[in-house]
C-alpha positions as CSV (number, residue, x, y, z in Angstrom):
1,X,-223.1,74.4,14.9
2,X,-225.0,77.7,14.2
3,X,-227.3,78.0,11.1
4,X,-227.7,81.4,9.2
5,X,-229.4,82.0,5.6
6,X,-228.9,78.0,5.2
7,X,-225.1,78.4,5.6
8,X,-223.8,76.0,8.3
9,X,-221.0,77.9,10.5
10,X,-219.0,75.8,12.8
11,X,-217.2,77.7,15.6
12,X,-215.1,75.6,17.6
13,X,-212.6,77.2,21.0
14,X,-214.9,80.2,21.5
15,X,-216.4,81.0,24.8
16,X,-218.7,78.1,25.7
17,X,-221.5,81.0,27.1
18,X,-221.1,83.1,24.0
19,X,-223.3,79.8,21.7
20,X,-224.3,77.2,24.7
21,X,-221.6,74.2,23.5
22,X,-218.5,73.4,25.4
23,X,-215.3,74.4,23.2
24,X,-213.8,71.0,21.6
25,X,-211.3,68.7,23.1
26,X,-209.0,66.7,21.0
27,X,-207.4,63.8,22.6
28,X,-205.1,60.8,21.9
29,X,-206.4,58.4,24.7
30,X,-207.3,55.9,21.7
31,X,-204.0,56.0,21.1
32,X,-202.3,55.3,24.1
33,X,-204.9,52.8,24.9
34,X,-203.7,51.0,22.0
35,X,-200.3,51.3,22.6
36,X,-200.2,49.7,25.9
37,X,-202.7,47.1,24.9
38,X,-205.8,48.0,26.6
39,X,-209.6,47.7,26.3
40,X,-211.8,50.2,26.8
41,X,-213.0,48.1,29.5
42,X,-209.8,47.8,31.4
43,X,-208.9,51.5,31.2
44,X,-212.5,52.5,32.9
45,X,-211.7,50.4,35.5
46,X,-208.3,51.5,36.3
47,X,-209.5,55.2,36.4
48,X,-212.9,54.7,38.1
49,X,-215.4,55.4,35.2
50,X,-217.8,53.3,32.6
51,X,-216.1,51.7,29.8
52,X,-218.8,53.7,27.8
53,X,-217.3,56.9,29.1
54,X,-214.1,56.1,27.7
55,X,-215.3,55.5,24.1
56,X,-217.5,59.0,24.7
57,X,-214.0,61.0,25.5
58,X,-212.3,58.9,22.5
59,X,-215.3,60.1,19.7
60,X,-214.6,63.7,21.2
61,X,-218.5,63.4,21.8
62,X,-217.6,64.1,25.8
63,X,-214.8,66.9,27.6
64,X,-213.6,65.1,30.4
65,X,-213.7,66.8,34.4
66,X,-210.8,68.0,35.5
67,X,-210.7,65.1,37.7
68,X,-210.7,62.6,35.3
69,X,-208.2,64.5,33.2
70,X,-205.7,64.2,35.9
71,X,-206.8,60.5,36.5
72,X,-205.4,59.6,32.8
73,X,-203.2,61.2,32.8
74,X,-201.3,60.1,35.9
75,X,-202.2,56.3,34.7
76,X,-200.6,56.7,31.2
77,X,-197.6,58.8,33.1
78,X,-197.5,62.0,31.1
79,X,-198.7,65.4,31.1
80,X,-202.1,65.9,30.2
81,X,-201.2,67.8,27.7
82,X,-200.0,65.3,26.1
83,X,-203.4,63.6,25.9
84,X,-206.0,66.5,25.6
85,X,-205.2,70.2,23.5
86,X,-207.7,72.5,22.5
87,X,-206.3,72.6,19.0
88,X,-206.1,69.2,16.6
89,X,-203.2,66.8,17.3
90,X,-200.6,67.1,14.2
91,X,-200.6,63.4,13.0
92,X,-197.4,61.7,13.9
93,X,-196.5,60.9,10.6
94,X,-195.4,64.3,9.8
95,X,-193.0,64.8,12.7
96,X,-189.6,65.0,11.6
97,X,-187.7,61.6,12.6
98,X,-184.5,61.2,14.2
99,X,-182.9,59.9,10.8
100,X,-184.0,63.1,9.0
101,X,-181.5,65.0,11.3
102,X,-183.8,67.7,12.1
């Protein structure tokens, strides 16, 4: 968040070095956790982290290593791109459905 002439000016996906914050990370693991039933607790364990660390990726308050990106995403069983994007998840509520015939 930069501050000029009392104007707040949030740039998010820029160069981390150009204002010192790492660009944002949107993610679905809160989703996914849900869907398959899982605590916070028991998805840290399966992927070798705190439970805390999970709820700190969920909040967006931490970017995950590459490591533990690849860690998820081979224990949900899809891409990780499918559970981090540098750009806001569309909700799922506006996808077309199956019915709609598109």
């Amino acid at each position: 968040m930069l501050r000029y002439s009392n104007i707040a000016m949030r740039m998010d996906n820029i160069n981390p070095s150009l204002n010192n914050e790492e660009p944002c990370i949107y993610n679905r693991l809160a989703v996914l956790r849900a869907e398959r039933g899982l605590t916070r607790q028991e998805l840290a364990n399966a992927v070798g982290v705190n439970y805390q660390t999970i709820g700190f990726l969920e909040r967006g308050d931490y970017n995950p290593s590459l490591t533990l990106a690849f860690a998820l995403s081979q224990y949900f069983g899809v891409p990780i791109e499918a559970i981090f994007s540098p750009q806001p998840f569309q909700p799922l509520k506006v996808w077309p459905t199956a019915a709609s015939g598109q």
